[in-house]
Structure formats: C-alpha cells, structure tokens
FIKOLZA-1660 file (N, C-alpha, C; in steps of 0.1 Angstrom, whole numbers, plus 5000, padded with zeros to 4 digits):
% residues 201
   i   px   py   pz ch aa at
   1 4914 4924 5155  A  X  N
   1 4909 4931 5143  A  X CA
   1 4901 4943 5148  A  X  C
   2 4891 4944 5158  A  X  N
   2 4884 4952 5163  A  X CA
   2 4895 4963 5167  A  X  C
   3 4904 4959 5178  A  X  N
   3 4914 4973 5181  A  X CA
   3 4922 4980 5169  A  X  C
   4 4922 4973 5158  A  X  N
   4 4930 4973 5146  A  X CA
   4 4923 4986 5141  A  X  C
   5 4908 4982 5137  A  X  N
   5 4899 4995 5130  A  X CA
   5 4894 4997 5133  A  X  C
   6 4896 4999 5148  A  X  N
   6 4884 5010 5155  A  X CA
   6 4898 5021 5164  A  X  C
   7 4889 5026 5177  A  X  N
   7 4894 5034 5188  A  X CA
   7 4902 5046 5177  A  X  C
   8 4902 5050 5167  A  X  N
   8 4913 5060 5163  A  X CA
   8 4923 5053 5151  A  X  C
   9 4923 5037 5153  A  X  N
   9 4936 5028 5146  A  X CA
   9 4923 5028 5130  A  X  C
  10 4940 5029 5118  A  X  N
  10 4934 5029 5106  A  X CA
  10 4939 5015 5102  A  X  C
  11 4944 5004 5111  A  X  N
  11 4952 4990 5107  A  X CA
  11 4938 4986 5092  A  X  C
  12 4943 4975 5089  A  X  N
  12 4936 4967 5079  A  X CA
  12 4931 4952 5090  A  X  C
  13 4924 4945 5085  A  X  N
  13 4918 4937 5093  A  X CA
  13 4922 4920 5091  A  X  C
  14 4925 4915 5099  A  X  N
  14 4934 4901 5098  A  X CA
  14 4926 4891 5097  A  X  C
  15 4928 4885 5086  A  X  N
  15 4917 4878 5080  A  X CA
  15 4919 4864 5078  A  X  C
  16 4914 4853 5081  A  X  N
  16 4912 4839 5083  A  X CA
  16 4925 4836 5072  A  X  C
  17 4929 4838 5063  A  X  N
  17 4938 4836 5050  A  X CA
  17 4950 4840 5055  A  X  C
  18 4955 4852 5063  A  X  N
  18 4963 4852 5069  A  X CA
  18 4971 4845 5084  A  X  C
  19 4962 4840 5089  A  X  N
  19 4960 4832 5105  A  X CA
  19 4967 4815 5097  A  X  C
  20 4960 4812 5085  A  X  N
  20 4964 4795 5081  A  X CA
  20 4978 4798 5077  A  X  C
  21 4983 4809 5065  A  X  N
  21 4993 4811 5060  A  X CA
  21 5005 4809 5069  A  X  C
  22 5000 4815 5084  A  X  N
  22 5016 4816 5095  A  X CA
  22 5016 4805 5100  A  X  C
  23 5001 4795 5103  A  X  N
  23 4999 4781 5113  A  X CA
  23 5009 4774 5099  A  X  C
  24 5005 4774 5085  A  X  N
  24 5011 4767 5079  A  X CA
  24 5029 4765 5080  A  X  C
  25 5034 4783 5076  A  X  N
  25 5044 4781 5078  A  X CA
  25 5051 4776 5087  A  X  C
  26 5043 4776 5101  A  X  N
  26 5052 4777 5111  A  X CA
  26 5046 4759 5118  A  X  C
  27 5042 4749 5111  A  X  N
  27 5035 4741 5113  A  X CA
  27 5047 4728 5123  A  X  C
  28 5060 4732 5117  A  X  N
  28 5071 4721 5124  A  X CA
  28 5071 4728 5140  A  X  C
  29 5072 4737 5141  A  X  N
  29 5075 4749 5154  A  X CA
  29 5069 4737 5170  A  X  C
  30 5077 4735 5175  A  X  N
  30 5068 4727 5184  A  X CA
  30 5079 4735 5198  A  X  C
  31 5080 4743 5203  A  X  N
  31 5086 4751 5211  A  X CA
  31 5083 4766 5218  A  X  C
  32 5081 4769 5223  A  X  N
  32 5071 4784 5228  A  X CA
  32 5086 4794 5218  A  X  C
  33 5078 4806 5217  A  X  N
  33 5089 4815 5209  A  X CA
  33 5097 4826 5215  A  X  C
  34 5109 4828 5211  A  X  N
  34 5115 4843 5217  A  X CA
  34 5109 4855 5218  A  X  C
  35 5110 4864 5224  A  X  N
  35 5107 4878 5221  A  X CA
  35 5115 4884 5212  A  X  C
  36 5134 4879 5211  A  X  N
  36 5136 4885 5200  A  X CA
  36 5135 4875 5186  A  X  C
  37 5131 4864 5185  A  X  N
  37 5125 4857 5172  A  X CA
  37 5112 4863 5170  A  X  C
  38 5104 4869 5176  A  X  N
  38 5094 4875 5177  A  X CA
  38 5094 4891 5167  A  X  C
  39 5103 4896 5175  A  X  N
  39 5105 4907 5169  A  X CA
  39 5109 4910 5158  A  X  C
  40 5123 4898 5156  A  X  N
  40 5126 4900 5143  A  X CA
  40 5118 4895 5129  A  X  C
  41 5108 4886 5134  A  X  N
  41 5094 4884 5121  A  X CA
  41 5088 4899 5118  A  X  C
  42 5086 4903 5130  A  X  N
  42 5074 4914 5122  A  X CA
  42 5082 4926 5119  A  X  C
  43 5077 4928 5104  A  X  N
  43 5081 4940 5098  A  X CA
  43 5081 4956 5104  A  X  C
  44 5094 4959 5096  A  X  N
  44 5103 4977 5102  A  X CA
  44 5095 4985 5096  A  X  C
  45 5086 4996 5102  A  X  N
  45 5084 5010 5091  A  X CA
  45 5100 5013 5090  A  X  C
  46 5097 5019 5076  A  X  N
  46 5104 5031 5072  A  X CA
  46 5100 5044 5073  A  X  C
  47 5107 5048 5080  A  X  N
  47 5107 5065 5083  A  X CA
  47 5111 5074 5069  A  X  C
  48 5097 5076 5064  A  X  N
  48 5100 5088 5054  A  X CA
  48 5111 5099 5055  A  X  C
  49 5121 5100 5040  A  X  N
  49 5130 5107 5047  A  X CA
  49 5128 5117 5036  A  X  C
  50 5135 5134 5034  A  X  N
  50 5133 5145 5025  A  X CA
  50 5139 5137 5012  A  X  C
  51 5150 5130 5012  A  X  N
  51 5156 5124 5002  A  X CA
  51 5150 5117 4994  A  X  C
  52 5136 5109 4995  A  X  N
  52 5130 5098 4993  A  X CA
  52 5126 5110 4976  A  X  C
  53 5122 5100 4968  A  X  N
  53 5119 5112 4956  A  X CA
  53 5106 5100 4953  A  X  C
  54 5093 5107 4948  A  X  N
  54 5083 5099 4946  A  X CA
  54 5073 5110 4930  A  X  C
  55 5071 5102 4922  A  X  N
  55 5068 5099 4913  A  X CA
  55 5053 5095 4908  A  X  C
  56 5045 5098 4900  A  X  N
  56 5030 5094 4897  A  X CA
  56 5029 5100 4879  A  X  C
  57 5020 5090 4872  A  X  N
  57 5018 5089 4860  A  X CA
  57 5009 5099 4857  A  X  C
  58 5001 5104 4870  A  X  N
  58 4989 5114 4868  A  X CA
  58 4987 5123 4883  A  X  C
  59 4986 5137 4874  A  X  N
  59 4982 5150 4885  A  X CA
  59 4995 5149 4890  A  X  C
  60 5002 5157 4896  A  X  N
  60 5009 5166 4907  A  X CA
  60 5016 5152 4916  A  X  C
  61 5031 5149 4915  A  X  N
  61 5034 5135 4924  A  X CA
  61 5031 5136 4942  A  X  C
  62 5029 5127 4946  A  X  N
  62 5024 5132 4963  A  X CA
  62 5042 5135 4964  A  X  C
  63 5046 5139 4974  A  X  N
  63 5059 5148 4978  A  X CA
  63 5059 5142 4997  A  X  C
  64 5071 5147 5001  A  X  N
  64 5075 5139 5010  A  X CA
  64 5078 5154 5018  A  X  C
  65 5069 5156 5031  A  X  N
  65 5066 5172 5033  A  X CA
  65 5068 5171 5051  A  X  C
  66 5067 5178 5055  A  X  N
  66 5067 5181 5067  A  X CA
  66 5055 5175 5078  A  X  C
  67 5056 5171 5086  A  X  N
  67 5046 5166 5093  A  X CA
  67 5044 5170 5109  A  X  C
  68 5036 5169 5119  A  X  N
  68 5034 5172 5134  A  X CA
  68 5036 5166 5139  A  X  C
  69 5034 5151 5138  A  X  N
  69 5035 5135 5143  A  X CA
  69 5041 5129 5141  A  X  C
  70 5049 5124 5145  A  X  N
  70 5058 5130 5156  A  X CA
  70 5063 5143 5149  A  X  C
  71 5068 5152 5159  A  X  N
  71 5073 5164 5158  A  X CA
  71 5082 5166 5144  A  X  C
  72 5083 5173 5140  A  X  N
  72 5097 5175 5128  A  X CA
  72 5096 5160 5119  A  X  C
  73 5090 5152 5118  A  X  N
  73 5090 5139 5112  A  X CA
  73 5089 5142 5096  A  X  C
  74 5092 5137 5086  A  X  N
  74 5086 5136 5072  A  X CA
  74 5079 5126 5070  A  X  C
  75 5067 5126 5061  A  X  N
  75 5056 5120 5055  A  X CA
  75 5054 5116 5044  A  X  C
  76 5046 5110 5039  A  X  N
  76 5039 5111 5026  A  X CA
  76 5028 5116 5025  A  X  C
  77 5029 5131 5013  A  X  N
  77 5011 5139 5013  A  X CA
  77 5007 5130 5002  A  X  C
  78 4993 5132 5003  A  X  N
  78 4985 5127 4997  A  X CA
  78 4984 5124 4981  A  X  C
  79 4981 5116 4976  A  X  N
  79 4981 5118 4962  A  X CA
  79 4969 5107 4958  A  X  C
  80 4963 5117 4942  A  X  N
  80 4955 5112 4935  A  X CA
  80 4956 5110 4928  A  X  C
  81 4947 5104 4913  A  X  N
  81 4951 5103 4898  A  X CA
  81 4940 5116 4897  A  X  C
  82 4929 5117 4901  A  X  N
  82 4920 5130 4897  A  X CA
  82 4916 5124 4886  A  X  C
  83 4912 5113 4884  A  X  N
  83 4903 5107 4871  A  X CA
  83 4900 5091 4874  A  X  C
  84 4890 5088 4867  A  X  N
  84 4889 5074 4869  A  X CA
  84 4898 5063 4867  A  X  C
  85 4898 5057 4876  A  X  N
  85 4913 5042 4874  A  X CA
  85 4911 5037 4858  A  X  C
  86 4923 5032 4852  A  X  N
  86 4925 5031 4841  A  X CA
  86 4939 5021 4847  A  X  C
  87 4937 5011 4833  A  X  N
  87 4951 5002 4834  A  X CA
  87 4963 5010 4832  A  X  C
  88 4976 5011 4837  A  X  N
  88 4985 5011 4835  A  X CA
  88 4987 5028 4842  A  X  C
  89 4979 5034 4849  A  X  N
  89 4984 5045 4859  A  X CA
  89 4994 5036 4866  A  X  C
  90 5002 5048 4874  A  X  N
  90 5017 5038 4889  A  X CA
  90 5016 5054 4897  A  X  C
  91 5019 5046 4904  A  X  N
  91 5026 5056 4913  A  X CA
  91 5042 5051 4917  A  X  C
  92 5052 5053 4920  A  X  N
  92 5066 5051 4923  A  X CA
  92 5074 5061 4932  A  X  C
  93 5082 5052 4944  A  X  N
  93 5090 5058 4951  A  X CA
  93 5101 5056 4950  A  X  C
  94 5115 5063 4950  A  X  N
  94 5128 5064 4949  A  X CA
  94 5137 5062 4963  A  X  C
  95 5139 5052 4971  A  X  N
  95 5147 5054 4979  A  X CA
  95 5163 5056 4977  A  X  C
  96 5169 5065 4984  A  X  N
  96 5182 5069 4985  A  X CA
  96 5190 5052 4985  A  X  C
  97 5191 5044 4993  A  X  N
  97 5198 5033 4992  A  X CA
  97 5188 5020 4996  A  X  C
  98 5193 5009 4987  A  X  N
  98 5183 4998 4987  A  X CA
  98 5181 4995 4999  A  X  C
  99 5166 4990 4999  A  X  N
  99 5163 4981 5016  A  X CA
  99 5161 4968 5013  A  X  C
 100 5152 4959 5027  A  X  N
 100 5149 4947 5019  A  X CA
 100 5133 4948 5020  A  X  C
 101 5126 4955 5010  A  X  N
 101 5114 4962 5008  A  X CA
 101 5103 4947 5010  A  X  C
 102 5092 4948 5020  A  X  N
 102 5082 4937 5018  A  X CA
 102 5068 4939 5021  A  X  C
 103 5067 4952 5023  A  X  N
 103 5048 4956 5022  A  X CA
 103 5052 4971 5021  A  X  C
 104 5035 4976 5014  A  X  N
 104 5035 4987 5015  A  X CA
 104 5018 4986 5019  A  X  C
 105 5015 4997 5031  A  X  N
 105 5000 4999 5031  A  X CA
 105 4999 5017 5031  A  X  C
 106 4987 5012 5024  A  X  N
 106 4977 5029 5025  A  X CA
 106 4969 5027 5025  A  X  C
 107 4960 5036 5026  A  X  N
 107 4945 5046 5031  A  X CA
 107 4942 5054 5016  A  X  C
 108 4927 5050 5014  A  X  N
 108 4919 5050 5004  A  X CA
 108 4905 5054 5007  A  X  C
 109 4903 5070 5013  A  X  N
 109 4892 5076 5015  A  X CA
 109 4882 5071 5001  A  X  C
 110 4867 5073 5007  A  X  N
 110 4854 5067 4997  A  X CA
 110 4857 5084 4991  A  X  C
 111 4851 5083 4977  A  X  N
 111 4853 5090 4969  A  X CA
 111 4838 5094 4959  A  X  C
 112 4831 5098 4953  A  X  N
 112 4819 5099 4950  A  X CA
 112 4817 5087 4942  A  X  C
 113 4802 5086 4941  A  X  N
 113 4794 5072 4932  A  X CA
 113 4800 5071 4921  A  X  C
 114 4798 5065 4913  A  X  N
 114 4796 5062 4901  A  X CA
 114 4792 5075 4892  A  X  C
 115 4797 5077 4878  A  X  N
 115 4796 5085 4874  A  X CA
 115 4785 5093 4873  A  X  C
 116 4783 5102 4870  A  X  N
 116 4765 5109 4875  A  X CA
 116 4757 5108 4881  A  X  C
 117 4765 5101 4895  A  X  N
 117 4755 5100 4902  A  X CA
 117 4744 5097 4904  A  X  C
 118 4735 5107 4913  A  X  N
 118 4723 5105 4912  A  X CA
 118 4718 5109 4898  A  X  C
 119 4715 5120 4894  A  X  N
 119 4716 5125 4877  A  X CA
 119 4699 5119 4873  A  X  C
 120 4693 5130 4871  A  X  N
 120 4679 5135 4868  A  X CA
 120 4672 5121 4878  A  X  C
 121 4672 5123 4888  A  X  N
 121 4660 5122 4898  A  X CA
 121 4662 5100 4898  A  X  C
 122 4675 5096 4889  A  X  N
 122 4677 5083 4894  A  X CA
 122 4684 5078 4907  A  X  C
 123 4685 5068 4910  A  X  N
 123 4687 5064 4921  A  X CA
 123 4702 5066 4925  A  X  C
 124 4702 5073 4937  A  X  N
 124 4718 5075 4944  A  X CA
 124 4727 5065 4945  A  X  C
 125 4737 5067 4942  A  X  N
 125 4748 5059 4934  A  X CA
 125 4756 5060 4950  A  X  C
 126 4758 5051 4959  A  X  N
 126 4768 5050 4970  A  X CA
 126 4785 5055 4969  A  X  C
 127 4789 5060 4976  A  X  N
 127 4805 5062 4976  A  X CA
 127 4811 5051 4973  A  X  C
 128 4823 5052 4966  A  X  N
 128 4831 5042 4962  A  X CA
 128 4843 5041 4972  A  X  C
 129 4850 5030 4972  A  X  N
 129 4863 5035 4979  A  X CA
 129 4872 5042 4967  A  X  C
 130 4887 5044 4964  A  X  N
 130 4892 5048 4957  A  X CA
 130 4906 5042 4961  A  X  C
 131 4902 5032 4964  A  X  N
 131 4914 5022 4962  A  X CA
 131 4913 5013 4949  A  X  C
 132 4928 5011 4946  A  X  N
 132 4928 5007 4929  A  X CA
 132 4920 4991 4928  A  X  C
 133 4916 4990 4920  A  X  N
 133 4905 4974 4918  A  X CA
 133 4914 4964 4912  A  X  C
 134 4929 4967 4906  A  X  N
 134 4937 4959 4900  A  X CA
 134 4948 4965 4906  A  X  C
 135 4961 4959 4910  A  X  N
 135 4971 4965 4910  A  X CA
 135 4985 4957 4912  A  X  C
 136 4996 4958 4909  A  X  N
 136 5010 4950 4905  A  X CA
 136 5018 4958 4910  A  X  C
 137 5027 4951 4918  A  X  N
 137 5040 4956 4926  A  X CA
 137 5054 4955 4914  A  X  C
 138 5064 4963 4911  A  X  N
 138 5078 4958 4909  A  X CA
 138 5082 4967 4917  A  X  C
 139 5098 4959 4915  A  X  N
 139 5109 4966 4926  A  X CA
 139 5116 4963 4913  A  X  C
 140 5128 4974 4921  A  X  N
 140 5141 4979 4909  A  X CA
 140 5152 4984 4916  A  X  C
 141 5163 4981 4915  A  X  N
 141 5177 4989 4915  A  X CA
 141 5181 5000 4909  A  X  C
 142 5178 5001 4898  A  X  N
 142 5178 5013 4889  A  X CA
 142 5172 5020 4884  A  X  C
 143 5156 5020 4888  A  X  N
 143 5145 5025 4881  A  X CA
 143 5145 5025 4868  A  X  C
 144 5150 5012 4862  A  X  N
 144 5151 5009 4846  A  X CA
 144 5145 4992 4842  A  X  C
 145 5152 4984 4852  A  X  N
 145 5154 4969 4852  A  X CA
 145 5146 4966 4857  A  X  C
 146 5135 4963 4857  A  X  N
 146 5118 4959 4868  A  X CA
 146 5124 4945 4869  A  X  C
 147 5121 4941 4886  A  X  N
 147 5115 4926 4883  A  X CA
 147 5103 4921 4878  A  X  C
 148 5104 4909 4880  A  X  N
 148 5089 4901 4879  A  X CA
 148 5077 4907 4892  A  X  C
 149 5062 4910 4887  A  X  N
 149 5057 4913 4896  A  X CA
 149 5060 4906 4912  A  X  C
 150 5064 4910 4921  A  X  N
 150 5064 4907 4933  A  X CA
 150 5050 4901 4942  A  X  C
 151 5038 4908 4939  A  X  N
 151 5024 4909 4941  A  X CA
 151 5014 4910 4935  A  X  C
 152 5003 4913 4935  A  X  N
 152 4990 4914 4923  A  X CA
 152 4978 4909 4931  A  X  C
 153 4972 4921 4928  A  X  N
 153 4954 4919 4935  A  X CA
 153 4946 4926 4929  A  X  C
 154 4933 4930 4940  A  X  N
 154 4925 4938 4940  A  X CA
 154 4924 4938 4954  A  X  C
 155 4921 4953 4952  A  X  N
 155 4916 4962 4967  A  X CA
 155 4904 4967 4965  A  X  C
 156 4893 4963 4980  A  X  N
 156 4881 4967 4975  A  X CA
 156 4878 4975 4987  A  X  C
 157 4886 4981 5000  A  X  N
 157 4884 4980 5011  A  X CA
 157 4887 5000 5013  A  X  C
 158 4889 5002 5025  A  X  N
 158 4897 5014 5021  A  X CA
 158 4910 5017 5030  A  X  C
 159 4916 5005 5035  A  X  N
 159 4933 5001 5037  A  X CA
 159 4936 4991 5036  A  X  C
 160 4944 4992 5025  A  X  N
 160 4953 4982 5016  A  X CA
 160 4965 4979 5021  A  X  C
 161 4969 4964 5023  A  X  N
 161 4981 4962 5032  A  X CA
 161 4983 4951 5017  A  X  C
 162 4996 4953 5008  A  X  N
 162 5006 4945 5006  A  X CA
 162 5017 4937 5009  A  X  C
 163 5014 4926 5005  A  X  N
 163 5032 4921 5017  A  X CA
 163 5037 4910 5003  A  X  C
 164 5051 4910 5004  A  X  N
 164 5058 4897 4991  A  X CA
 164 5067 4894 4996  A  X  C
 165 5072 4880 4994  A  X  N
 165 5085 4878 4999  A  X CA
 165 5101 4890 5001  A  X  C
 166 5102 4893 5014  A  X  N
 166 5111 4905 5010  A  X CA
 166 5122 4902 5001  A  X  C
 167 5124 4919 4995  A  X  N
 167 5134 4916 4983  A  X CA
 167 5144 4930 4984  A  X  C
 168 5156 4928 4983  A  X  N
 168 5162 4940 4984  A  X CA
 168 5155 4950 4973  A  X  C
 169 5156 4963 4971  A  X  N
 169 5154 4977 4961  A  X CA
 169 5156 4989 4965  A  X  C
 170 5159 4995 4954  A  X  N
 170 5155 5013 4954  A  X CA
 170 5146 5021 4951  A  X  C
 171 5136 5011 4943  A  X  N
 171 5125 5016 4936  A  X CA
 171 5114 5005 4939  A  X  C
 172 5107 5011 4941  A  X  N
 172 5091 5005 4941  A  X CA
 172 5077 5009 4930  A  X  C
 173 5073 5010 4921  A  X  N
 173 5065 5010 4916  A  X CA
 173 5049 5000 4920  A  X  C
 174 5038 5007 4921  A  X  N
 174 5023 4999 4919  A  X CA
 174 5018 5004 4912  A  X  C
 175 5012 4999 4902  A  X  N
 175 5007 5001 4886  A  X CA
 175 4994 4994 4891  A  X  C
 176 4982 5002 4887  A  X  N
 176 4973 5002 4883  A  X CA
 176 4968 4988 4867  A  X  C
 177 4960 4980 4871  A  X  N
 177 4962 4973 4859  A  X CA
 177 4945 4965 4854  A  X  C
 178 4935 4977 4862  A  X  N
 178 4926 4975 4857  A  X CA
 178 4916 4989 4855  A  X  C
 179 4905 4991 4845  A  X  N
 179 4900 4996 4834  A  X CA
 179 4888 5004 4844  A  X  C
 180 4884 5009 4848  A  X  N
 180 4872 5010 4853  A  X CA
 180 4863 5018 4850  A  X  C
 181 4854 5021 4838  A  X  N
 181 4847 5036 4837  A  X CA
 181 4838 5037 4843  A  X  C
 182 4840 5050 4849  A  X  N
 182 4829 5057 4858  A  X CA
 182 4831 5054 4872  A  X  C
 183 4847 5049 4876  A  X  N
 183 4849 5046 4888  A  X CA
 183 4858 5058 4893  A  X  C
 184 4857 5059 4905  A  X  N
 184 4859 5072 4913  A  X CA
 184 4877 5071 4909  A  X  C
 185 4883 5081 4916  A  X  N
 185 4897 5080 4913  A  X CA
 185 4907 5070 4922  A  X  C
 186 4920 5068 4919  A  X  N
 186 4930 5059 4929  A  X CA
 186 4934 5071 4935  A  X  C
 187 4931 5070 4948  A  X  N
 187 4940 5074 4958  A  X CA
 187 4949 5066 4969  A  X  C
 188 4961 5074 4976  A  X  N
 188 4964 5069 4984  A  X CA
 188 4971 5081 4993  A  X  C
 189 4966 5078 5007  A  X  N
 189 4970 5085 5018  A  X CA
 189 4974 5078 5027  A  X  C
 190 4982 5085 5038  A  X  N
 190 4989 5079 5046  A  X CA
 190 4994 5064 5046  A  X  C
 191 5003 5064 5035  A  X  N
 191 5013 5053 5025  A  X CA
 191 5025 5048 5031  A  X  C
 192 5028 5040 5035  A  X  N
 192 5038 5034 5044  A  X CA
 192 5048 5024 5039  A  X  C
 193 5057 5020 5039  A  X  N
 193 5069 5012 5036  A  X CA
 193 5072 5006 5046  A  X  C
 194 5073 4990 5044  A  X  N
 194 5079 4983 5055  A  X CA
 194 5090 4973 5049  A  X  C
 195 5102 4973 5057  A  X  N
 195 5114 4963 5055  A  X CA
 195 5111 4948 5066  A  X  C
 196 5120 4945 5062  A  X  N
 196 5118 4928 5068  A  X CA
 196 5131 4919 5067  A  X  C
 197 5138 4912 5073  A  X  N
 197 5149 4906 5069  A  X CA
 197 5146 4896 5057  A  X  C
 198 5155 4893 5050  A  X  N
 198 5153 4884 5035  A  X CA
 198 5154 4873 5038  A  X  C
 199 5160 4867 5047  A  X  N
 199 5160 4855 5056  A  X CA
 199 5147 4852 5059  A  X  C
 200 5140 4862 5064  A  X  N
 200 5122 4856 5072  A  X CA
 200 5115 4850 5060  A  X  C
 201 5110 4841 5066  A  X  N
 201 5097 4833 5052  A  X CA
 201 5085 4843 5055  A  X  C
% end
C-alpha cells in the first residue's frame, strides 16, 4: 500500500477487507499458482478510445481528448458537477462494443470547506475531498434497460476503486445517490475502466 500511494503512484490502498475476501475465496487452493492463472485474475485497463462517447447530468460532459502519456494515447478530461453533490447527478460512458466491464477507479482532488468557509472571522472549514459520499453503479446494452445496481457505497477518500462481479455492457452509468448541502462538488479525474473475464470470481 505504501508503493501504491506514495513515490508518484495515485493507486487506492489495500485494505484488510480486501486481503480476507481473496483468502476466503481462494480458501480450497492448496497448490502454489501459475503465472498465467495469475495473470488472468487481475483485471485489463481499457484503453480510452475517440469513439468512447461520455455523458454527465451536470456542467460540460468530461470528453475523451488527446493525451502525452503515452504518446498519441486518448484519455478521459476531467469532469465536475460545479455544485454541491445532490441525489441523483451520474455521470455515463458509451462504449463502442460490449466488454466484460468490472471496476472503474478515479481521482477526486480536495475541493474547498464547507460552504462559507471561514465567513466572518469563524473557524476554517478544512478541504473536502470531492468524491461522491453515495454512489450506484448500472450497466446496460442499450443505454435504455439498466440492470440491477451492480455496486453501491460511499467514498470518503480521494481514489475510488469500484469492483462487481464482471458483467458484459455498453454502458456504464454512477449515479450519485446522496444529498449533501454545503458539500464541495463530485469530481472525477483520471477515470479508468477495467475488464476481467466473467468466468473469474
């Protein structure tokens, strides 16, 4: 976890809840493992492509733009709501042809205090993060037919790593599904898509 969020790495941090979840699954396992059983557990980025079409309930949709890193690469730019989290903002991505979609993580810069701040000489109100405090995953074939939520939390941190049983889709939606007044806005930057075979537990 230390190499994860330190040296330059923006990973999320691997947390005691995660370590039981794999000992459990993998609890029959009495045999040392492959490199390619290995490989094929842990989850594929997807490589943002221009085709990708992305969508948001509020302000200007983040857009899928040119990048340096690697060279000629496409990305996802940044996007905000520009107002305080409220139930039922989303943000949504369109992929060109289904995958078998099973996390999404992003980055959630701190964003100002609480509303007014400091405001006539009271006490300084700390940065918030601007990661959403409620939030619910569907996936879709058609961007019409939602499933059943996939996921559901809260994020209090400022990189959010989602993961659900993988599921084929074309559409991803995370909806926003709590109220917050005077809380800084949802952002997400540097937003990531990972596939995974449907087979893996």
């Amino acid at each position: 976890s230390y190499i994860r969020t330190n040296l330059t790495n923006n990973a999320f941090t691997v947390t005691p809840e995660m370590v039981a979840r794999v000992r459990a699954s993998t609890a029959g396992r009495s045999t040392p493992w492959t490199y390619p059983e290995l490989a094929a557990s842990v989850p594929r980025l997807l490589v943002p492509q221009a085709s990708w079409r992305v969508t948001a309930s509020h302000r200007a949709p983040s857009r899928i733009g040119m990048t340096g890193e690697p060279a000629g690469a496409f990305d996802f730019e940044g996007w905000t709501t520009g107002t305080a989290q409220e139930s039922g903002m989303w943000w949504q991505v369109e992929l060109p042809a289904a995958e078998n979609l099973a996390e999404i993580h992003f980055y959630s810069p701190n964003g100002a205090g609480g509303a007014g701040g400091r405001g006539r000489g009271g006490p300084a109100v700390p940065p918030q993060t601007t990661a959403p405090r409620g939030y619910r995953i569907l996936l879709s074939m058609d961007g019409t037919t939602w499933s059943a939520p996939v996921a559901e939390g809260a994020a209090n941190g400022n990189m959010t790593a989602i993961t659900w049983a993988p599921a084929r889709a074309r559409f991803l939606r995370i909806t926003q599904t709590s109220t917050v007044p005077g809380s800084p806005a949802w952002s997400m930057l540097e937003t990531k898509l990972y596939v995974r075979p449907v087979t893996q537990p």
